[in-house]
PDBQT receptor file of N, H, CA, C and O in Angstrom, charges set to zero:
ATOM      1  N   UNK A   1     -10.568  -1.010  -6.064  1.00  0.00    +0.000 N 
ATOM      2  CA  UNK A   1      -9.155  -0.742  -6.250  1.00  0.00    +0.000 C 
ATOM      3  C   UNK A   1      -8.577  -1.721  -7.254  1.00  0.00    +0.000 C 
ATOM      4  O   UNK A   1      -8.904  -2.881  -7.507  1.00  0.00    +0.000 OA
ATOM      5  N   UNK A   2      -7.562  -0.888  -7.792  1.00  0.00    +0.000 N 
ATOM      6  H   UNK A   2      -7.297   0.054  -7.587  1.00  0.00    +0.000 HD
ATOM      7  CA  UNK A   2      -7.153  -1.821  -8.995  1.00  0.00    +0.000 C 
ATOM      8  C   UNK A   2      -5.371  -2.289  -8.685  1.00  0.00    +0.000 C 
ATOM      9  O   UNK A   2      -4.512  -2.907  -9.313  1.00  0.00    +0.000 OA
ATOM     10  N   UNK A   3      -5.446  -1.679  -7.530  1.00  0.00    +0.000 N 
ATOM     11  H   UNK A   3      -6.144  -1.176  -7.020  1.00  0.00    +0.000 HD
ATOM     12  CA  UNK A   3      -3.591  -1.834  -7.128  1.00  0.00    +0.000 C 
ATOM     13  C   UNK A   3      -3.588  -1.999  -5.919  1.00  0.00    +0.000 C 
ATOM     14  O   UNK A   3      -4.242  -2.785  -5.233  1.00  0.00    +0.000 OA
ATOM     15  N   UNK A   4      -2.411  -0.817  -5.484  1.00  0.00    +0.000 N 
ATOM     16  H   UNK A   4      -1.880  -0.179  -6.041  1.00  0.00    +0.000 HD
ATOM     17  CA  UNK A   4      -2.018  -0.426  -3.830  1.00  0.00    +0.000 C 
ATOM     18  C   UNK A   4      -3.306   0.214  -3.127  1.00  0.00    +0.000 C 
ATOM     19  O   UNK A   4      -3.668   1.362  -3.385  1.00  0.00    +0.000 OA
ATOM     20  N   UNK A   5      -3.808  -0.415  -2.440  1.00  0.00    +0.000 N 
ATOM     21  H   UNK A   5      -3.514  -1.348  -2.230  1.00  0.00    +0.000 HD
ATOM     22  CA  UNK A   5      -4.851   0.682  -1.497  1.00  0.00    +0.000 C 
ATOM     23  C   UNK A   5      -5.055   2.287  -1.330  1.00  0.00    +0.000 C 
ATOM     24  O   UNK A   5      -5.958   3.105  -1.503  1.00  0.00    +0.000 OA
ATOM     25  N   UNK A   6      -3.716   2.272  -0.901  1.00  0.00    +0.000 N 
ATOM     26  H   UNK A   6      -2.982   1.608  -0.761  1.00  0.00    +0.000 HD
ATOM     27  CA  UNK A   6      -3.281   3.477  -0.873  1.00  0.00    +0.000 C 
ATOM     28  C   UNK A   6      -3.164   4.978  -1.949  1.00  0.00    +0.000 C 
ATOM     29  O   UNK A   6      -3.463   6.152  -1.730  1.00  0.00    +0.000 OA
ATOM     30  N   UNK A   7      -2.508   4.184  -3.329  1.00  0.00    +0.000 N 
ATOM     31  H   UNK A   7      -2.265   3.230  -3.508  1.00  0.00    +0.000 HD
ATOM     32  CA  UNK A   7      -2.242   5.314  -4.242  1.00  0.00    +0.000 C 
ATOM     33  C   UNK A   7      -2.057   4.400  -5.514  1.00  0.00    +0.000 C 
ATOM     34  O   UNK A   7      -1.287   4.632  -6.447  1.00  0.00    +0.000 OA
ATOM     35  N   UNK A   8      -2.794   3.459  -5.398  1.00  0.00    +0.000 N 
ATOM     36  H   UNK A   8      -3.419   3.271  -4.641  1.00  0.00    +0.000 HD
ATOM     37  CA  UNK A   8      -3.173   2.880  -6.688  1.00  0.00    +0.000 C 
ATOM     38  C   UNK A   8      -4.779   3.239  -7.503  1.00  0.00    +0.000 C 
ATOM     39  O   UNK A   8      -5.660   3.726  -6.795  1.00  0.00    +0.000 OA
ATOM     40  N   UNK A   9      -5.020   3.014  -8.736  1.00  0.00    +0.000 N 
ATOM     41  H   UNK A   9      -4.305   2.619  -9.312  1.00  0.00    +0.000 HD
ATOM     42  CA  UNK A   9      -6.125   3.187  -9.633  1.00  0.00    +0.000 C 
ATOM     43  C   UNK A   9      -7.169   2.601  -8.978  1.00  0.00    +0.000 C 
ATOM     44  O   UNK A   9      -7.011   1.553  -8.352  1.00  0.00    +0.000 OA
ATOM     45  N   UNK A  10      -8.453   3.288  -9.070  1.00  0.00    +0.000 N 
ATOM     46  H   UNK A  10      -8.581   4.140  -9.579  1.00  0.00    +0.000 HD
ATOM     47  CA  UNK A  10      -9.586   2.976  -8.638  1.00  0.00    +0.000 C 
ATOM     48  C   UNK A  10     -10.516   2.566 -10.334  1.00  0.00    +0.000 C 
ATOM     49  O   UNK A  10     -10.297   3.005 -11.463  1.00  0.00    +0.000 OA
ATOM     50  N   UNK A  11     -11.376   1.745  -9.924  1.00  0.00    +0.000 N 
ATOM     51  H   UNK A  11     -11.553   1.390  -9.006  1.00  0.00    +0.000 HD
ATOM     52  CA  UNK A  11     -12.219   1.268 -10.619  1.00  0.00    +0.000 C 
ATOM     53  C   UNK A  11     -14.013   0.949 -10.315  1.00  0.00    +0.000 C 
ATOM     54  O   UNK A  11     -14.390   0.664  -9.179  1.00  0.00    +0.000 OA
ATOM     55  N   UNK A  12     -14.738   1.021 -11.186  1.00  0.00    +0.000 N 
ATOM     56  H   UNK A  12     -14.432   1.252 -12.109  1.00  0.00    +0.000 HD
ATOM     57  CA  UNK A  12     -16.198   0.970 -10.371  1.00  0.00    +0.000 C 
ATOM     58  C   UNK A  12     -16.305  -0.439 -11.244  1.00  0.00    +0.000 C 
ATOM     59  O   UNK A  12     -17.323  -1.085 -10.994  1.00  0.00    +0.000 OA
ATOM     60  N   UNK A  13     -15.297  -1.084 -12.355  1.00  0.00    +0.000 N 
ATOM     61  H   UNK A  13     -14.470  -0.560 -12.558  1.00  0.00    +0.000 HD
ATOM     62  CA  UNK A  13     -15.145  -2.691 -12.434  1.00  0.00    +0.000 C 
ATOM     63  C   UNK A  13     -15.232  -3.571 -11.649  1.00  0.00    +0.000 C 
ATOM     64  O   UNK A  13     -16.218  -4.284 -11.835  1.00  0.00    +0.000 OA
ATOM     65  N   UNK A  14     -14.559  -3.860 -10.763  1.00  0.00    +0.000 N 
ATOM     66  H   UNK A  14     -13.758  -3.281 -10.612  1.00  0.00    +0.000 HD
ATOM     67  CA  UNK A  14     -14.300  -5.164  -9.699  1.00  0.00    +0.000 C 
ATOM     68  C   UNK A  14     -16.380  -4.873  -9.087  1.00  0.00    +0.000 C 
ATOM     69  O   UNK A  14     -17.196  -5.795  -9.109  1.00  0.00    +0.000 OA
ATOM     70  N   UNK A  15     -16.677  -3.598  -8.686  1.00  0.00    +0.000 N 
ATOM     71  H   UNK A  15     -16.014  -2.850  -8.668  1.00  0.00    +0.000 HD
ATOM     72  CA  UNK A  15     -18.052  -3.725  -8.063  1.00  0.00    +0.000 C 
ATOM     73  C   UNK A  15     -19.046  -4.182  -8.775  1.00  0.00    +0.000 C 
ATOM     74  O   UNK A  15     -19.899  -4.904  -8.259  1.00  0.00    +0.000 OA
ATOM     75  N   UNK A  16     -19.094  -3.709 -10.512  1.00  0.00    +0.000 N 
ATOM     76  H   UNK A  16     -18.401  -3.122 -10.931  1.00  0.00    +0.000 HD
ATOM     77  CA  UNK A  16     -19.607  -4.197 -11.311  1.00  0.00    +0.000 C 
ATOM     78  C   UNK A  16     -20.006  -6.111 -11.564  1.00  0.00    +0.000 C 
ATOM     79  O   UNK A  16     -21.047  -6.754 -11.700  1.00  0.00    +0.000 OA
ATOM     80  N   UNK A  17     -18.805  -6.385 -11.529  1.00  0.00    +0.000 N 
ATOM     81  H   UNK A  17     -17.959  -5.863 -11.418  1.00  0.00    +0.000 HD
ATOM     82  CA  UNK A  17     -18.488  -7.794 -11.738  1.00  0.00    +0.000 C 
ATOM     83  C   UNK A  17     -19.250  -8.424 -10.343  1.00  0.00    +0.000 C 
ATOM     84  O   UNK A  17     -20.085  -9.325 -10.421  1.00  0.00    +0.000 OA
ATOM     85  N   UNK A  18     -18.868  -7.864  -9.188  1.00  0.00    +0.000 N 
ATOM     86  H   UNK A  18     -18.190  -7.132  -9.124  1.00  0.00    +0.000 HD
ATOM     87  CA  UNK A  18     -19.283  -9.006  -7.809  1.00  0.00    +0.000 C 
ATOM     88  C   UNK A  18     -20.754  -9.058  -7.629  1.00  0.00    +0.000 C 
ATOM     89  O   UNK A  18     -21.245 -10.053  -7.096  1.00  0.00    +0.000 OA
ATOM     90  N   UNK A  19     -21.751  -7.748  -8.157  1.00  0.00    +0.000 N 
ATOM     91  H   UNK A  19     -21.352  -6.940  -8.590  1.00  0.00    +0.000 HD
ATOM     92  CA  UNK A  19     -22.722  -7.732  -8.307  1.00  0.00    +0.000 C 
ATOM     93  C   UNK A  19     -23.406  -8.157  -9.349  1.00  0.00    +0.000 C 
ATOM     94  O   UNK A  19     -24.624  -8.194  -9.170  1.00  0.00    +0.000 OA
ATOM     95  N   UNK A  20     -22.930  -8.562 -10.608  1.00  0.00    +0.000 N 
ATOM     96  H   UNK A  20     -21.941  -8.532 -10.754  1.00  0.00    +0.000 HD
ATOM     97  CA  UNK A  20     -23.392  -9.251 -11.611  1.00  0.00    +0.000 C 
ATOM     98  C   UNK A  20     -22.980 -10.509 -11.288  1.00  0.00    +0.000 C 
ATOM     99  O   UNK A  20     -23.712 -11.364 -11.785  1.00  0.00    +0.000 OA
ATOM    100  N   UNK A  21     -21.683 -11.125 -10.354  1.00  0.00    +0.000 N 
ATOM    101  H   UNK A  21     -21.088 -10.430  -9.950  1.00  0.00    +0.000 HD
ATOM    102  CA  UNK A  21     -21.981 -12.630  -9.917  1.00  0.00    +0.000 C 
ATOM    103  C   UNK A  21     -23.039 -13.120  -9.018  1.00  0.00    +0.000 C 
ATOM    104  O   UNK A  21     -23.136 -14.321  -8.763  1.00  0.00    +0.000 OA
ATOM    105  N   UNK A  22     -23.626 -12.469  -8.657  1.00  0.00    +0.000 N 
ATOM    106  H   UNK A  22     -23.546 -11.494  -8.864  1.00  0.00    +0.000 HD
ATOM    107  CA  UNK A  22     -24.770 -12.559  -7.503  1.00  0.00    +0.000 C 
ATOM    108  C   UNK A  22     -24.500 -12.243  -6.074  1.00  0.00    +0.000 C 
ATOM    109  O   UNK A  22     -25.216 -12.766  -5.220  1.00  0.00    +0.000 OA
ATOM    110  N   UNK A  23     -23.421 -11.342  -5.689  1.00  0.00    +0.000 N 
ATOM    111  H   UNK A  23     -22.840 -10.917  -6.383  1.00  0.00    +0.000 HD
ATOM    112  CA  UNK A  23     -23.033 -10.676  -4.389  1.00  0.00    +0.000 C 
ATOM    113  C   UNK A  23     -24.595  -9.907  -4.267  1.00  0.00    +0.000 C 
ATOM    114  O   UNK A  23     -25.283  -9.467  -5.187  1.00  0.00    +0.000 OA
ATOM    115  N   UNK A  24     -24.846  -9.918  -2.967  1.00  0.00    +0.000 N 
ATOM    116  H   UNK A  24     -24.287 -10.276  -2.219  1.00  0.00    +0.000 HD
ATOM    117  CA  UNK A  24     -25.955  -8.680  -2.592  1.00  0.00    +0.000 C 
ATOM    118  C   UNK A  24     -25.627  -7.437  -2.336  1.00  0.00    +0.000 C 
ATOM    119  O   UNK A  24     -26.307  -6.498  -2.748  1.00  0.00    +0.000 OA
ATOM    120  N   UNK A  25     -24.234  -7.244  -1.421  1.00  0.00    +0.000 N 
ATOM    121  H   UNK A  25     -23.681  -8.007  -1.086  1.00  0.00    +0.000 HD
ATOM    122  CA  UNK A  25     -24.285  -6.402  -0.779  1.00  0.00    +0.000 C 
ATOM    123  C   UNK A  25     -22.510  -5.881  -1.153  1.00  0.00    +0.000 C 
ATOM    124  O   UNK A  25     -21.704  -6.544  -1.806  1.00  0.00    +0.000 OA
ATOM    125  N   UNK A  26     -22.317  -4.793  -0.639  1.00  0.00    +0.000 N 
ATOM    126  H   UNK A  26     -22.971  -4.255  -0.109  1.00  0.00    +0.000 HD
ATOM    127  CA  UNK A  26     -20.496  -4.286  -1.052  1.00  0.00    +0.000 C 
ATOM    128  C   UNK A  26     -19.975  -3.583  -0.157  1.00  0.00    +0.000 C 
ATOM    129  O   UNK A  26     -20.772  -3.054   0.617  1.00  0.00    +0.000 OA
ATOM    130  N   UNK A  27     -18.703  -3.361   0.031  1.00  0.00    +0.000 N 
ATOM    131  H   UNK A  27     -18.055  -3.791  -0.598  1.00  0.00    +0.000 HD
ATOM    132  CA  UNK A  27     -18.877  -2.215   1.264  1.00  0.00    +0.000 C 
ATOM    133  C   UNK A  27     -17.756  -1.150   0.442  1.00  0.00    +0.000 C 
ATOM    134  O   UNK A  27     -16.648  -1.338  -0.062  1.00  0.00    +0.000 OA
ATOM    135  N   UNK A  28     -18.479  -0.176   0.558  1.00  0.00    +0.000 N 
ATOM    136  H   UNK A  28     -19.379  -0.024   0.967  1.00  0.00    +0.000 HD
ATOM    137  CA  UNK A  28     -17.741   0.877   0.038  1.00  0.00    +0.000 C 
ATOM    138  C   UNK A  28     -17.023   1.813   1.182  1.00  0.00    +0.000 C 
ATOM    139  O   UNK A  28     -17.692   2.302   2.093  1.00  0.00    +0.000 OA
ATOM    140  N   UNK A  29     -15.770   1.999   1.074  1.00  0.00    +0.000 N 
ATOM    141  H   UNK A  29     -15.227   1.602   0.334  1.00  0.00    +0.000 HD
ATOM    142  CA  UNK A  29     -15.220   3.237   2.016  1.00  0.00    +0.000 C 
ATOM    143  C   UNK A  29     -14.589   4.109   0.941  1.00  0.00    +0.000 C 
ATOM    144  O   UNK A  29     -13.898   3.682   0.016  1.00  0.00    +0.000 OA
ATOM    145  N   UNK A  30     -14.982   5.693   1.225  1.00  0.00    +0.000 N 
ATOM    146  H   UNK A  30     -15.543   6.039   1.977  1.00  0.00    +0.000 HD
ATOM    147  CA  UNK A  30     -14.366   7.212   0.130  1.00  0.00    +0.000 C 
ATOM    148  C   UNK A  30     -13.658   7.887   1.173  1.00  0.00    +0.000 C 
ATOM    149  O   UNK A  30     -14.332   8.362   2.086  1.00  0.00    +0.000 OA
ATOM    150  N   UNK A  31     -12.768   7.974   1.188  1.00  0.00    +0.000 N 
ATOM    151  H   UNK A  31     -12.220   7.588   0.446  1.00  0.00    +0.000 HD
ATOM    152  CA  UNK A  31     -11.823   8.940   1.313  1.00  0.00    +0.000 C 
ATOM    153  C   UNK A  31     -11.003  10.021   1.078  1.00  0.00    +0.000 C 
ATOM    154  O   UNK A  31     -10.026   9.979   0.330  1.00  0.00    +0.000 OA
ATOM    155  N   UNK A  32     -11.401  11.068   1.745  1.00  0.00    +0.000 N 
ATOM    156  H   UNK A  32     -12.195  11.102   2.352  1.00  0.00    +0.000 HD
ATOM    157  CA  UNK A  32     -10.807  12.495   0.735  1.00  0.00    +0.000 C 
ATOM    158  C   UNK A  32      -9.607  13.191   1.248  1.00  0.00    +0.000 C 
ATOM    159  O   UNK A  32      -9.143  14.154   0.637  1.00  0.00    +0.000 OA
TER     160      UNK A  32
């Protein structure tokens, strides 16, 4: 997320970045 949780811009950036700092793992939740 790039804003409000809710009804703000999504991004696959921020996951990009935590996994190129050396994070292992992420937690993803999709909601439709």
């Amino acid at each position: 997320l790039c804003a409000h949780q809710l009804f703000g811009e999504s991004s696959t950036d921020p996951y990009r970045h935590t996994l190129q700092a050396g994070s292992r793992c992420v937690e993803i939740d999709v909601w439709d």
